[in-house]
C-alpha positions in Angstrom: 33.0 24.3 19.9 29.9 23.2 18.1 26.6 22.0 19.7 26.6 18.8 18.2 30.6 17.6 17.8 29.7 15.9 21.0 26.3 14.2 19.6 26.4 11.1 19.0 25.1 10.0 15.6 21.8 8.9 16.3 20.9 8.2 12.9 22.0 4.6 11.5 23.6 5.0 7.7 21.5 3.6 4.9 23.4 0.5 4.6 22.4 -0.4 8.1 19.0 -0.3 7.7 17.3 -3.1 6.4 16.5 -2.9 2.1 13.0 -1.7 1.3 10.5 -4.5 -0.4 10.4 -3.8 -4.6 7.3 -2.1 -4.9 5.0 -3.5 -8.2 2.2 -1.2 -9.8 -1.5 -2.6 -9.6 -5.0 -1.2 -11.3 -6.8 -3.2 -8.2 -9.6 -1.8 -6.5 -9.9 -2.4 -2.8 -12.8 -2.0 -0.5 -12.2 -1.6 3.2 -14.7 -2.0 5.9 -15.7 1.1 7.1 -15.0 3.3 4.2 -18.0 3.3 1.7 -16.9 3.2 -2.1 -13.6 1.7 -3.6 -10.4 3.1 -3.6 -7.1 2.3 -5.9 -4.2 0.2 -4.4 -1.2 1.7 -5.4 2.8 1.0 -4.8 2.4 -2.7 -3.2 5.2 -4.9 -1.9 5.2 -7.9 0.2 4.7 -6.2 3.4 2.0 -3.3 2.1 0.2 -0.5 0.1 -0.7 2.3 -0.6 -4.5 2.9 -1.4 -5.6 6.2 -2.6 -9.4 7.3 -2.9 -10.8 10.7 -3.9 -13.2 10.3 -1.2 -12.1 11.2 2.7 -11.9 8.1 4.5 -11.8 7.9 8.3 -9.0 5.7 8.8 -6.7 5.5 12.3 -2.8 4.7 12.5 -2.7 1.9 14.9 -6.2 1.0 13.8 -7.1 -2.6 12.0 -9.0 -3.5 9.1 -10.5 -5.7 6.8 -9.9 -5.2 3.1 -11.1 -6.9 0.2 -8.6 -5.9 -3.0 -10.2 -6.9 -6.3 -7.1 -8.3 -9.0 -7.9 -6.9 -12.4 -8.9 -9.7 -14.4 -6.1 -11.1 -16.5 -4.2 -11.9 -13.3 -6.9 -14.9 -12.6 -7.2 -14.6 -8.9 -10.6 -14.4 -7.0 -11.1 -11.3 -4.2 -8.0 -11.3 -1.8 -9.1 -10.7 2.0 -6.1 -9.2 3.7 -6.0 -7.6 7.7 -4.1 -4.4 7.7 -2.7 -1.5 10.2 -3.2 1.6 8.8 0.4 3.2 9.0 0.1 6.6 7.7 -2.5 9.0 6.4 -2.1 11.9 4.2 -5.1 13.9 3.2 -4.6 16.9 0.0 -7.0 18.5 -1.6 -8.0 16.3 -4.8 -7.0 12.9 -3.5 -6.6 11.1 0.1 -3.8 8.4 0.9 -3.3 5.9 3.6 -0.1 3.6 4.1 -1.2 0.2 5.1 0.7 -2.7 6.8 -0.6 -6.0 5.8 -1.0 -8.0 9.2 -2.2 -11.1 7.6 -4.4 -12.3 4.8 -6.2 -15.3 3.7 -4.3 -18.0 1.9 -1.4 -17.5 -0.5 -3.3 -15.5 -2.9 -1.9 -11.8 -1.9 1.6 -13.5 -3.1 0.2 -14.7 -6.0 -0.9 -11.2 -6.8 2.6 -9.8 -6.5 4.1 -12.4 -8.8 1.7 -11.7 -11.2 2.8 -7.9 -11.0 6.8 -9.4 -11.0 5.9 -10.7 -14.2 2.8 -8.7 -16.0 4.1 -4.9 -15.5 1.4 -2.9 -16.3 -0.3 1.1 -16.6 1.0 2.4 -13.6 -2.3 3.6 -12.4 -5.6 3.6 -14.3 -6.3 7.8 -14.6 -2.8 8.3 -15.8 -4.1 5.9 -18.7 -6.9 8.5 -19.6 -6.4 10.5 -23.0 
Protein backbone atom coordinates (compact mmCIF):
# COMPACT_ATOMS: atom_id res chain seq x y z
CA UNK A 1 0.00 0.00 0.00
CA UNK A 2 1.23 3.37 -0.91
CA UNK A 3 1.86 6.39 1.51
CA UNK A 4 -0.35 8.54 -0.17
CA UNK A 5 -3.55 6.23 -1.63
CA UNK A 6 -4.97 7.44 1.57
CA UNK A 7 -4.12 11.28 1.08
CA UNK A 8 -6.53 13.28 0.33
CA UNK A 9 -6.00 15.57 -2.64
CA UNK A 10 -5.15 18.60 -1.10
CA UNK A 11 -4.45 20.40 -4.20
CA UNK A 12 -7.66 21.98 -5.97
CA UNK A 13 -7.59 21.17 -10.05
CA UNK A 14 -6.90 24.26 -12.29
CA UNK A 15 -10.45 24.67 -13.25
CA UNK A 16 -11.28 25.32 -9.60
CA UNK A 17 -9.12 28.02 -9.10
CA UNK A 18 -10.16 31.25 -10.01
CA UNK A 19 -8.70 32.52 -13.89
CA UNK A 20 -5.58 34.68 -13.74
CA UNK A 21 -6.00 38.58 -14.74
CA UNK A 22 -4.61 39.07 -18.71
CA UNK A 23 -1.32 40.47 -18.11
CA UNK A 24 -0.49 43.72 -20.72
CA UNK A 25 3.24 44.78 -21.44
CA UNK A 26 4.18 48.48 -20.35
CA UNK A 27 7.63 50.68 -20.90
CA UNK A 28 6.46 52.70 -17.54
CA UNK A 29 8.85 53.71 -15.12
CA UNK A 30 7.81 53.62 -11.51
CA UNK A 31 9.31 55.21 -8.49
CA UNK A 32 8.58 53.74 -5.01
CA UNK A 33 9.11 55.46 -1.76
CA UNK A 34 11.90 54.10 -0.19
CA UNK A 35 13.85 52.82 -3.06
CA UNK A 36 16.06 55.57 -4.69
CA UNK A 37 16.12 55.50 -8.67
CA UNK A 38 13.33 54.15 -11.02
CA UNK A 39 12.66 50.86 -11.84
CA UNK A 40 10.54 49.22 -15.03
CA UNK A 41 6.99 47.92 -14.47
CA UNK A 42 6.60 44.89 -16.12
CA UNK A 43 3.66 42.03 -16.65
CA UNK A 44 0.61 44.38 -15.22
CA UNK A 45 -3.02 43.26 -14.76
CA UNK A 46 -5.82 44.71 -12.94
CA UNK A 47 -4.80 43.47 -9.65
CA UNK A 48 -0.64 44.01 -10.02
CA UNK A 49 2.96 44.11 -11.33
CA UNK A 50 5.85 43.19 -11.65
CA UNK A 51 8.67 46.00 -11.32
CA UNK A 52 12.18 45.00 -12.01
CA UNK A 53 15.30 47.40 -11.23
CA UNK A 54 18.98 46.54 -11.67
CA UNK A 55 19.54 48.20 -8.44
CA UNK A 56 18.80 46.05 -4.99
CA UNK A 57 15.87 47.49 -3.42
CA UNK A 58 14.86 46.80 0.20
CA UNK A 59 11.48 45.85 -0.14
CA UNK A 60 9.29 43.54 2.58
CA UNK A 61 6.40 40.95 1.62
CA UNK A 62 3.58 42.07 3.75
CA UNK A 63 5.09 45.52 3.63
CA UNK A 64 3.05 48.79 2.02
CA UNK A 65 4.06 51.32 -0.36
CA UNK A 66 3.61 54.31 -2.22
CA UNK A 67 4.40 54.19 -5.91
CA UNK A 68 4.33 56.68 -8.44
CA UNK A 69 4.28 54.73 -12.19
CA UNK A 70 5.08 57.17 -14.98
CA UNK A 71 2.77 56.15 -18.44
CA UNK A 72 4.98 56.58 -21.46
CA UNK A 73 3.79 59.41 -23.27
CA UNK A 74 1.42 58.46 -26.05
CA UNK A 75 -0.92 56.93 -23.53
CA UNK A 76 -1.87 60.68 -22.31
CA UNK A 77 -2.27 60.02 -18.69
CA UNK A 78 -0.50 62.18 -15.85
CA UNK A 79 1.67 60.17 -12.88
CA UNK A 80 -0.57 57.29 -11.48
CA UNK A 81 -0.24 57.08 -7.47
CA UNK A 82 -1.09 53.51 -6.57
CA UNK A 83 -0.67 51.81 -2.70
CA UNK A 84 0.84 48.34 -3.00
CA UNK A 85 1.78 45.01 -0.88
CA UNK A 86 4.85 43.79 -1.92
CA UNK A 87 4.01 40.04 -2.67
CA UNK A 88 7.16 38.49 -3.60
CA UNK A 89 10.83 39.29 -4.12
CA UNK A 90 13.40 37.64 -6.20
CA UNK A 91 16.86 38.86 -6.26
CA UNK A 92 19.58 37.33 -9.27
CA UNK A 93 22.57 38.48 -10.10
CA UNK A 94 21.98 41.23 -12.99
CA UNK A 95 18.46 42.25 -12.17
CA UNK A 96 16.12 42.40 -8.97
CA UNK A 97 12.17 41.65 -9.07
CA UNK A 98 9.34 42.29 -6.71
CA UNK A 99 5.62 41.04 -7.22
CA UNK A 100 3.34 43.78 -6.15
CA UNK A 101 -0.43 43.74 -5.09
CA UNK A 102 -2.11 46.96 -5.90
CA UNK A 103 -4.17 47.81 -2.60
CA UNK A 104 -5.53 50.96 -3.97
CA UNK A 105 -4.78 53.90 -6.13
CA UNK A 106 -5.85 57.34 -6.84
CA UNK A 107 -8.72 57.79 -9.24
CA UNK A 108 -9.47 55.70 -12.21
CA UNK A 109 -6.38 56.46 -13.98
CA UNK A 110 -4.43 52.86 -13.19
CA UNK A 111 -7.53 51.43 -15.34
CA UNK A 112 -7.14 53.86 -17.89
CA UNK A 113 -3.57 52.68 -18.22
CA UNK A 114 -4.49 49.05 -18.81
CA UNK A 115 -6.94 49.89 -21.45
CA UNK A 116 -4.60 51.79 -23.12
CA UNK A 117 -2.22 48.63 -23.10
CA UNK A 118 -5.66 46.38 -24.20
CA UNK A 119 -5.59 48.53 -27.06
CA UNK A 120 -1.90 50.05 -27.90
CA UNK A 121 0.36 46.67 -27.55
CA UNK A 122 3.58 47.68 -27.55
CA UNK A 123 7.87 46.66 -27.15
CA UNK A 124 7.51 44.30 -24.55
CA UNK A 125 10.15 45.92 -22.42
CA UNK A 126 12.47 48.84 -23.45
CA UNK A 127 16.21 46.90 -23.28
CA UNK A 128 14.89 44.06 -25.43
CA UNK A 129 14.23 47.11 -27.99
CA UNK A 130 18.09 47.88 -27.95
CA UNK A 131 20.08 46.85 -31.22
Amino acid sequence: MSFFSGKKNVHKDKEELAPRAPRYSSVAFIEVNDFEGRALLKNISVTGFCMQSKTYANLIPGEKYIMHIFPEKSAGLKVIEAEVEVRWVRSEVSRFDVGLLIAKSSGRDMEKYIDYLKIHPGPAYPEKDAS
